[in-house]
C-alpha positions in Angstrom: 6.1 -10.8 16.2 9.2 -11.0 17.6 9.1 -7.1 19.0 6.9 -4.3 18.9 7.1 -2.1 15.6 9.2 1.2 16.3 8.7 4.6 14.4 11.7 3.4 11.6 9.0 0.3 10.9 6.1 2.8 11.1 7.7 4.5 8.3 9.0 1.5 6.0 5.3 0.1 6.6 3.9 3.7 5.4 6.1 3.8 2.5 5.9 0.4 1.4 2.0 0.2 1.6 1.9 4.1 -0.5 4.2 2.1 -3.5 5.9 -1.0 -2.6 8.3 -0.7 -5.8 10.4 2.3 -3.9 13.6 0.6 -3.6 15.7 0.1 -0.5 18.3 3.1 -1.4 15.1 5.1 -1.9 13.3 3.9 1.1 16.6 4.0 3.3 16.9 8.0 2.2 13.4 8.3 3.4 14.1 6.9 6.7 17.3 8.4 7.8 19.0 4.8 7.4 21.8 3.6 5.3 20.4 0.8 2.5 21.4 -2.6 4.5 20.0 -1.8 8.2 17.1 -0.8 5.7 17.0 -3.8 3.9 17.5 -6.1 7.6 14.6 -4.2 8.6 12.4 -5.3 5.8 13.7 -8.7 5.8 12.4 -9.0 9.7 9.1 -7.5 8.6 7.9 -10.1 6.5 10.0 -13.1 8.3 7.9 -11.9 11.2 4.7 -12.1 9.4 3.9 -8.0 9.2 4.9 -7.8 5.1 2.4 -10.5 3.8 2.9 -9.8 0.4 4.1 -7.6 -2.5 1.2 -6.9 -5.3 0.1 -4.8 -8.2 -2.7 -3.2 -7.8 -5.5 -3.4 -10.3 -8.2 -1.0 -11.3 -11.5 -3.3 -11.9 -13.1 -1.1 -14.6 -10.2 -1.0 -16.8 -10.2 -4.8 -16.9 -14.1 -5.2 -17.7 -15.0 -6.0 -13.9 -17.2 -2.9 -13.5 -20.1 -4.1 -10.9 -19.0 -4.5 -7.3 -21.7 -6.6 -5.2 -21.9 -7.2 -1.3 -23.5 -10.3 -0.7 -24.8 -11.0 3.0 -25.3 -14.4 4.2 -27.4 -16.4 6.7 -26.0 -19.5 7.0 -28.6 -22.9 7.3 -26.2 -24.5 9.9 -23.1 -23.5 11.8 -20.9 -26.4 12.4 -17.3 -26.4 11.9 -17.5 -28.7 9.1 -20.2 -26.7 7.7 -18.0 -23.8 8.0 -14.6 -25.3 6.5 -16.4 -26.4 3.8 -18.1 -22.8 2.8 -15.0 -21.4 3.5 -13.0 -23.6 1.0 -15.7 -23.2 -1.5 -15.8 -19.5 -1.6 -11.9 -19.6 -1.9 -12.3 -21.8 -5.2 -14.3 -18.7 -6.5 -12.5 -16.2 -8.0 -15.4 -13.8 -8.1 -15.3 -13.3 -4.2 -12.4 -11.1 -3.3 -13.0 -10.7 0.5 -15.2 -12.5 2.8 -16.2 -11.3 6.6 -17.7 -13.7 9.4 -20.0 -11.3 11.1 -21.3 -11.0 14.5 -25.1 -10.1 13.9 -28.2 -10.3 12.0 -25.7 -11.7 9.2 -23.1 -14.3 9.5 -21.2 -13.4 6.2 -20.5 -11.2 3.9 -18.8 -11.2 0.6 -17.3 -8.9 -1.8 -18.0 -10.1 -5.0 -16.4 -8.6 -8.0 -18.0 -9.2 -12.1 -18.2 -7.7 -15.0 -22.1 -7.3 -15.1 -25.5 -8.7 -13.9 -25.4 -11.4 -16.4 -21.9 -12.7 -14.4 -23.5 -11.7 -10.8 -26.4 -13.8 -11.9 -24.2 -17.1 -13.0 -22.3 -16.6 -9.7 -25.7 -16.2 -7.3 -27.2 -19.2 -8.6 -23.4 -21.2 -8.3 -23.4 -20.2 -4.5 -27.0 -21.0 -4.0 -25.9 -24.3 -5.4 -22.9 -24.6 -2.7 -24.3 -25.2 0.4 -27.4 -24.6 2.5 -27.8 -21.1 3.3 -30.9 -19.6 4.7 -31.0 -16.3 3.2 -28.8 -14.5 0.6 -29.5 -10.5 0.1 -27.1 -8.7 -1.9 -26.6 -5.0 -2.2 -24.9 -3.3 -5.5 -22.5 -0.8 -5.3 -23.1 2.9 -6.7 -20.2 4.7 -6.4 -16.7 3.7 -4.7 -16.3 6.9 -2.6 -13.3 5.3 -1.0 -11.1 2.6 -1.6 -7.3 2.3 0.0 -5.4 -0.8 0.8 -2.9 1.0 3.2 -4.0 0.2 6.4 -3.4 3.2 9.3 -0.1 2.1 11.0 0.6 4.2 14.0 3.1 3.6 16.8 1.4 1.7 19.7 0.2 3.0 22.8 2.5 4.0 25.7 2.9 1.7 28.3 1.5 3.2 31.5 4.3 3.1 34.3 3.4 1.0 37.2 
């Protein structure tokens, strides 16, 4: 990054993440800024790597995807070809949404999204086809309590005086 965020980022950030169609004007209002300091703020945002992305956000259920599985992983070897490859193969499969290296009693974890057990099933025995793994356990999902893709953007520490 080419310098630290300041509280007019904190707020763009804030407001993007809550809806990211607000436009400039709108965001700019918001701010205290006019539109094109705005916009040359948003502009450095994602040229310096802090904006990854714009998306729509999609509820699961309402598009037949109701079951929600966590899938934890002992791997059979840990090499870093081993690894590239599982990683690679886990980003062809559409099914996984996010996937964790872990420190621990696992080394990965998956979230794996379907429509039911029939669909978990046909993915489970895909993986298991994938690569050596030494132990698979996954959990299901209940309930989503909570679910946010904002992440908590605060102004940084202050810099203790030397």
């Amino acid at each position: 990054m080419s310098r630290p965020l300041d509280h007019l980022d904190i707020k763009i950030l804030r407001l993007l993440q809550e809806n990211a169609t607000h436009s400039v004007a709108d965001i700019a209002s918001k701010v205290g800024l006019s539109s094109t300091p705005c916009w040359k703020r948003i502009q450095r945002l994602q040229m310096d790597g802090v904006i990854t992305g714009r998306v729509a956000l999609v509820d699961q259920e309402k598009i037949g995807l109701g079951l929600s599985v966590f899938v934890f992983i002992e791997a059979g070897e840990q090499t870093k070809e081993w690894q590239a490859s599982f990683a690679a193969t886990l980003r062809g499969m559409p099914e996984v949404v996010e996937v964790y290296r872990l420190a621990g009693d696992y080394d990965y974890v998956l979230r794996v999204v379907v429509a039911d057990m029939k669909s978990f099933d046909r993915f489970y025995r895909r993986l298991i086809k994938t690569a050596e793994l030494k132990n698979v356990t996954s959990r299901f999902a209940m309930e989503k309590i909570k679910a946010i893709t904002a992440l908590p953007v605060v102004p940084p520490p202050p810099q203790a005086a030397p």
